[in-house]
Wavefront OBJ file of the C-alpha trace (Angstrom):
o trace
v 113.146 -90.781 -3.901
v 114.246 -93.377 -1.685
v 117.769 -94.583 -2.053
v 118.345 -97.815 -2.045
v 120.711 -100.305 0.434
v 121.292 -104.123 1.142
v 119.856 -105.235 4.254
v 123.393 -106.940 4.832
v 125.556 -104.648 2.438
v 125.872 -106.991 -0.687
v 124.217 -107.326 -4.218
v 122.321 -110.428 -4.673
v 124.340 -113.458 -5.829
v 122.833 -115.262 -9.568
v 120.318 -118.012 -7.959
v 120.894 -121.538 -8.588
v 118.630 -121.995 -12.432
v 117.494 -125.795 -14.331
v 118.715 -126.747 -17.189
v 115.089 -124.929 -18.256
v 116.854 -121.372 -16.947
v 114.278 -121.380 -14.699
v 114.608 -121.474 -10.424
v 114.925 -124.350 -8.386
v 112.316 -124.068 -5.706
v 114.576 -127.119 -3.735
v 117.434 -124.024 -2.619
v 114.622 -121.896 -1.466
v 114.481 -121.784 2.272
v 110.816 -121.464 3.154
v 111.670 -120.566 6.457
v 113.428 -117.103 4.845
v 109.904 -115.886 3.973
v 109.297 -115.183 7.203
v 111.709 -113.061 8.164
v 110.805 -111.083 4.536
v 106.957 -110.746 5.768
v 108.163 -109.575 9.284
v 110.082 -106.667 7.850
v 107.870 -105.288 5.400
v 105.134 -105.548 7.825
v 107.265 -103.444 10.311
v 109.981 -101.670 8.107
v 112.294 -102.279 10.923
v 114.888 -104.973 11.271
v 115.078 -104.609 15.208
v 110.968 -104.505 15.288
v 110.543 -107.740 12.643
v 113.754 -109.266 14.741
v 111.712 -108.594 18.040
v 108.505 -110.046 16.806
v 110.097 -112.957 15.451
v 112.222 -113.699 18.832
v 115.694 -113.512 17.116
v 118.590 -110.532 17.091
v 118.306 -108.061 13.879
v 121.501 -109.412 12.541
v 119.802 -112.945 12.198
v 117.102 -110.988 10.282
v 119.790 -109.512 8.037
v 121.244 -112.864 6.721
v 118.169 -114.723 6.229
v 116.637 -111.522 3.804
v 120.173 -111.459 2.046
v 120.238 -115.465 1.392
v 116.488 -115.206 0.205
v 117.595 -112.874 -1.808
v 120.533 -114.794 -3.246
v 118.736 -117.239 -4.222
v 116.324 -115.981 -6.197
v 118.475 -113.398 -7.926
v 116.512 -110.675 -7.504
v 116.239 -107.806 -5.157
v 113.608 -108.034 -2.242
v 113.811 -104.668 -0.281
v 114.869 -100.825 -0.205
v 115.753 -98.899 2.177
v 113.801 -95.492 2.395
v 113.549 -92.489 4.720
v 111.161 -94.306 6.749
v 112.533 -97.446 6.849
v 112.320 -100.939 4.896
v 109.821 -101.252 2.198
v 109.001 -103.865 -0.530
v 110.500 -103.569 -4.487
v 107.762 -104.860 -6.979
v 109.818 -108.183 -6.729
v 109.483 -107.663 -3.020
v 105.861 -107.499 -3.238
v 105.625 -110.553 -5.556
v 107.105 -112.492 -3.124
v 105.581 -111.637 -0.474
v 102.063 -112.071 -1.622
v 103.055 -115.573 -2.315
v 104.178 -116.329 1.156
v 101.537 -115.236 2.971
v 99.963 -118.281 2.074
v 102.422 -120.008 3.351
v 102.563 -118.190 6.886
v 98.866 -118.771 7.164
v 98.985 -122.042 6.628
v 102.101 -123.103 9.237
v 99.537 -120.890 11.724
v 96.601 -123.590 10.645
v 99.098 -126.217 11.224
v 99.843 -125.049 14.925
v 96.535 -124.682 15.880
v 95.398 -128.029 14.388
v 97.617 -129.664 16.783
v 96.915 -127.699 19.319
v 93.420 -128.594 19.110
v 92.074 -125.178 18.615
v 88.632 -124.805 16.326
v 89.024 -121.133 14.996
v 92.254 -119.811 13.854
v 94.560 -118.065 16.450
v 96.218 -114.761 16.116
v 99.879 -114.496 16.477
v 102.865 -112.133 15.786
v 102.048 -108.595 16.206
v 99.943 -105.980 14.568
v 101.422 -102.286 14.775
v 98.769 -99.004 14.469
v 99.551 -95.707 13.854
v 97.144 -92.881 15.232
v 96.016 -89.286 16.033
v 96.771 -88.766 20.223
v 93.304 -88.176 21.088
v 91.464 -89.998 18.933
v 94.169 -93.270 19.207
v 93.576 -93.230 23.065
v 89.598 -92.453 22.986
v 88.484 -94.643 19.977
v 91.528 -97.049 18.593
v 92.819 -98.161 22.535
v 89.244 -100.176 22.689
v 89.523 -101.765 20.120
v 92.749 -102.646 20.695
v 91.842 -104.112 23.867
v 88.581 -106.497 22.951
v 90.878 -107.216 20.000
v 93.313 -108.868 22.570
v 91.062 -109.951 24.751
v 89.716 -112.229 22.015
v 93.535 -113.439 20.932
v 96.059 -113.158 24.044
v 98.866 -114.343 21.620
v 98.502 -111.191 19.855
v 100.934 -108.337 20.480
v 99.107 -104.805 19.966
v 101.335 -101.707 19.544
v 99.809 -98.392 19.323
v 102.411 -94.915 17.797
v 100.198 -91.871 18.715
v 100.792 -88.454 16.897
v 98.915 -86.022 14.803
v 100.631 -86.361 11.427
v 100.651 -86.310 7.595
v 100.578 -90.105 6.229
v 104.040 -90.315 4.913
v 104.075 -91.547 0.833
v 106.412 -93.925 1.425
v 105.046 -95.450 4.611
v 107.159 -97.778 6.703
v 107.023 -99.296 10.478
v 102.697 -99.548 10.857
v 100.401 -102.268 9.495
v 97.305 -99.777 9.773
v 97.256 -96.030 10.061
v 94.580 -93.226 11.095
v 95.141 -90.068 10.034
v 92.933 -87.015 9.947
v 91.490 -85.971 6.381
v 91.694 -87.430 3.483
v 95.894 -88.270 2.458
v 97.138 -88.386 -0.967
v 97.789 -90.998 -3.984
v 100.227 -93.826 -1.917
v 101.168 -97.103 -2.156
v 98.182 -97.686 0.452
v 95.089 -99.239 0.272
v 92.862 -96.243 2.428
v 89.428 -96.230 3.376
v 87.057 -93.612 5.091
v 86.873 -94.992 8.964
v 84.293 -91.558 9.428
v 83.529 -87.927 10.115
v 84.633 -86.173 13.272
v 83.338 -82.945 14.757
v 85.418 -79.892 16.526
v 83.900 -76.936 18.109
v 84.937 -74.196 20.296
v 84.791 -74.672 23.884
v 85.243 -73.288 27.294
v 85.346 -73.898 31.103
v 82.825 -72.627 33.260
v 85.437 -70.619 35.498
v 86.542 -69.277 32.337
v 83.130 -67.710 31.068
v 82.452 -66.769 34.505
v 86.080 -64.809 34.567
v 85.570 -63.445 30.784
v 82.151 -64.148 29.647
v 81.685 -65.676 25.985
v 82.023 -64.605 22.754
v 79.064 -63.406 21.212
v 80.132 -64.082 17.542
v 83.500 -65.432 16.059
v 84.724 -61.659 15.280
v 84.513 -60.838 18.785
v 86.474 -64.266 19.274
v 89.434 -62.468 18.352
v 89.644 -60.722 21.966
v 89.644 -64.305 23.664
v 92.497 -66.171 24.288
v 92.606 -68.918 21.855
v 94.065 -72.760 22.426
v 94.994 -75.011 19.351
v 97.899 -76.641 17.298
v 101.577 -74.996 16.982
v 100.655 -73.454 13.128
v 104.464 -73.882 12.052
v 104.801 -78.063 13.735
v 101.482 -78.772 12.627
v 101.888 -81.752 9.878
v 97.998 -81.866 8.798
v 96.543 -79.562 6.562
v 92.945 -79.901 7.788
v 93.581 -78.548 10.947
v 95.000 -75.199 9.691
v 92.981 -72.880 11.901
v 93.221 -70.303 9.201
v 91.445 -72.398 7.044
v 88.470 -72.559 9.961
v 88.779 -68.957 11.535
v 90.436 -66.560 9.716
v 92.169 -64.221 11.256
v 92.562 -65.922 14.745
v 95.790 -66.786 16.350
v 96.270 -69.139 19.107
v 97.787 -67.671 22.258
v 97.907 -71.136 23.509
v 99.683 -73.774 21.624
v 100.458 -77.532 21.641
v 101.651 -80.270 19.624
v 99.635 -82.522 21.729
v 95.706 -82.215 22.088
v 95.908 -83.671 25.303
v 97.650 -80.223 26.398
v 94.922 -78.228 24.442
v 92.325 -79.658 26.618
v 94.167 -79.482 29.790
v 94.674 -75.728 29.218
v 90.979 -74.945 27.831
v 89.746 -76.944 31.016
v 91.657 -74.793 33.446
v 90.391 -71.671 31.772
v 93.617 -70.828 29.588
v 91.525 -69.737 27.042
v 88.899 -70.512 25.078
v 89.892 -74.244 22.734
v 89.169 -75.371 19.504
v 88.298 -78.886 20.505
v 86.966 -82.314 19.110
v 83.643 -83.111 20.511
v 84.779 -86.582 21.915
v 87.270 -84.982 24.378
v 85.716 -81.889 25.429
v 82.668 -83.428 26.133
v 84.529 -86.122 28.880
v 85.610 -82.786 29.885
v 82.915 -81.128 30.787
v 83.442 -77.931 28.898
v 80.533 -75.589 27.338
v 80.341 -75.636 23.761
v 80.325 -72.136 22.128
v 78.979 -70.554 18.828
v 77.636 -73.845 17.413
v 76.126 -72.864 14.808
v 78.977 -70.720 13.954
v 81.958 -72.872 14.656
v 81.251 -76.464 13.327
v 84.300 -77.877 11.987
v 83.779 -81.872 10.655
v 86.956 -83.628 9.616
v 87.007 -87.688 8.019
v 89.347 -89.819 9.930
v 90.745 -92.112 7.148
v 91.825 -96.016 7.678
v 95.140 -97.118 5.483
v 96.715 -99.782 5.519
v 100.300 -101.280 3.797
v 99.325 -103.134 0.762
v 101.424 -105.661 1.855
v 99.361 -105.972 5.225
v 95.627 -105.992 3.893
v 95.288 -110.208 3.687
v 97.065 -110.844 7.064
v 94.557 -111.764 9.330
v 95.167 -109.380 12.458
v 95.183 -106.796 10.490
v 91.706 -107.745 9.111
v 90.374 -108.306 13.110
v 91.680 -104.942 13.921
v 90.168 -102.944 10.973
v 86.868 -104.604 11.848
v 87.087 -103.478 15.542
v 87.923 -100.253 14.309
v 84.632 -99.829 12.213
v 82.955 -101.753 15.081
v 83.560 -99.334 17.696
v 83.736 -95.638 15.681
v 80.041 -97.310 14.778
v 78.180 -97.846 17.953
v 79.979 -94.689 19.483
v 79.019 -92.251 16.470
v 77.234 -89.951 19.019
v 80.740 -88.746 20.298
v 82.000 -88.149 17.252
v 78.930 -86.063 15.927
v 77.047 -85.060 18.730
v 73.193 -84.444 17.671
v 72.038 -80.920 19.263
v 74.409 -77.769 20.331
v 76.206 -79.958 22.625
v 76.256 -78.037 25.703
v 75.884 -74.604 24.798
v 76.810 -71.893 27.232
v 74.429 -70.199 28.733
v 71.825 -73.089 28.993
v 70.442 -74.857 31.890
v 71.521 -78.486 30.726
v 73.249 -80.662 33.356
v 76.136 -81.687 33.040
v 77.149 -84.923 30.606
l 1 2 3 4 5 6 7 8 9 10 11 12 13 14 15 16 17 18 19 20 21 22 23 24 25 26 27 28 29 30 31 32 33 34 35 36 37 38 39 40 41 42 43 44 45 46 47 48 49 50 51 52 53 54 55 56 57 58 59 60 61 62 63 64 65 66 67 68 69 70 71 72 73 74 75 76 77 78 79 80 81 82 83 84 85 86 87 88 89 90 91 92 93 94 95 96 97 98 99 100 101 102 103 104 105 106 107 108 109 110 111 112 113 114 115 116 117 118 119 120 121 122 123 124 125 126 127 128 129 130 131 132 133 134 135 136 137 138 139 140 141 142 143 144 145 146 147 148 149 150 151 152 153 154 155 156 157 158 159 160 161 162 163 164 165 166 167 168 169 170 171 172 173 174 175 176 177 178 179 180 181 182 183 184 185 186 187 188 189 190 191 192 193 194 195 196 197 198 199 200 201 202 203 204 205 206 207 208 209 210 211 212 213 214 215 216 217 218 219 220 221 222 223 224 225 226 227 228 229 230 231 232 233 234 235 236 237 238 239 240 241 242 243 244 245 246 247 248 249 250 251 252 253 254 255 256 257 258 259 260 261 262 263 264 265 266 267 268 269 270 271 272 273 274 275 276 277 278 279 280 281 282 283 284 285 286 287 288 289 290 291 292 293 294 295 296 297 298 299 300 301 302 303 304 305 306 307 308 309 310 311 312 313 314 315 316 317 318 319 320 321 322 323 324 325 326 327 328 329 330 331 332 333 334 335
């Protein structure tokens, strides 16, 4: 459980109350909403300090005076970083709408028919699919709204319960009960594959038993944070003699003949490498879309998730190649 901090060390102080008991909405700072959105959105005092041009000690005070004056506590500090208590997230839903609108105001004077993107929008993804699939996006994302800062944290790892520090996350499979709001992006396909100096050297498999005397390239079993990607769960019995953390390294290896690689589709394909035992070896994973609850209204957010679905849908034939994809052995040129 998360154990809980002040973002500037003290309790909140009893908030200014009417005759009626109830708040005075004259000693709220509207301003100090702000700096409450930035940090849940990031989890990170320095990264909602950066965003919002100040230093992190700025972002400190104005949370702690918010919090003052309404009496109540706002944040917690977790494992992960800065997340929202249920007050937190009353609050904050409540001044979104006023964010929004200070953005409408800008752009009406700036003379600017649709609505402009600001701030920045922070996305969490798998290495190779981040680079291949969410990178695009990314980039026709910000090529629609230069004011928009894009940052992209690639790794292959479990979606953390208490997530902090991303506005939208891709992770492989399908991740537990969290204080997300997750969606299925879509299916991905892995297959076993090998260079052509490699089968020339070694000659393939002819069935996965007989894939136990090749060399095989995948995941480190004991670093490996997602439980789809277990190779025992895929081919029992087979240990890697080639490991990585980083797929980027798995292909790299499998394309210089290292062994024989248990591969998504999407990279060996740019590759070049022969596909073996396909209709042995056809391993389909879901790639699922979260996002903070705290993010889902906030309007870059919404632009990015559609880019996302956008481009996984008019590139679906990498993900799930139709046909044996190469199979060695064949004639087929290469792709």
């Amino acid at each position: 459980m998360a154990s809980r901090s002040r973002p500037a060390g003290d309790d909140p102080a009893p908030s200014p109350r009417t005759e009626c008991g109830s708040l005075d909405p004259r000693t709220l700072r509207a301003d100090d909403l702000r700096y409450l959105l930035a940090v849940a959105r990031t989890g990170r005092l320095v990264s909602a300090a950066d965003a919002l041009g100040v230093d992190h000690t700025t972002v400190s005070r104005r949370i702690t005076a918010l919090e003052r004056s309404l009496g109540a506590r706002l944040m917690e500090r977790g494992t992960e970083g800065w997340g929202l208590t249920d007050a937190g997230k009353a609050v904050a839903e409540s001044a979104r709408a006023i964010e929004d609108a200070l953005v409408r105001v800008v752009d009406a004077v700036s003379g600017q028919e649709a609505p402009s993107l600001h701030g920045t929008v922070r996305m969490s993804a798998p290495d190779g699919f981040g680079t291949v699939f969410a990178t695009p996006a990314l980039a026709r994302v910000r090529r629609r709204h230069p004011r928009l800062r894009a940052e992209l944290i690639t790794a292959t790892r479990q979606l953390n319960l208490r997530p902090a520090g991303f506005d939208l996350a891709l992770v492989i499979g399908r991740p537990p009960r969290s204080r997300l709001v997750t969606e299925h992006l879509t299916d991905y396909a892995l297959g076993l594959y090998a260079s052509d100096e490699y089968l020339a050297r070694c000659g393939p498999p002819g069935s996965v038993a007989e894939l136990r005397e090749h060399p095989l390239i995948f995941y480190i079993e004991s670093m490996l944070q997602v439980g789809d990607l277990d190779i025992e769960r895929h081919l029992p019995g087979v240990t890697p003699a080639f490991s990585s953390t980083n797929v980027f390294a798995q292909l790299e290896a499998t394309r210089l003949g290292a062994g024989v690689g248990v591969l998504p589709a999407f990279l060996a394909r740019r590759a070049r490498l022969r596909r073996l035992l396909p209709d042995e070896v056809d391993i389909r994973l879901p790639i699922t879309l979260a996002v903070r609850r705290e993010a889902v209204t906030h309007p870059a957010v919404r632009v990015v998730r559609d880019a996302l679905h956008h481009e996984v849908a008019h590139r679906v034939d990498e993900l799930l190649p139709a046909g044996s994809d190469r199979p060695a052995g064949t004639d087929e040129g290469l792709l």
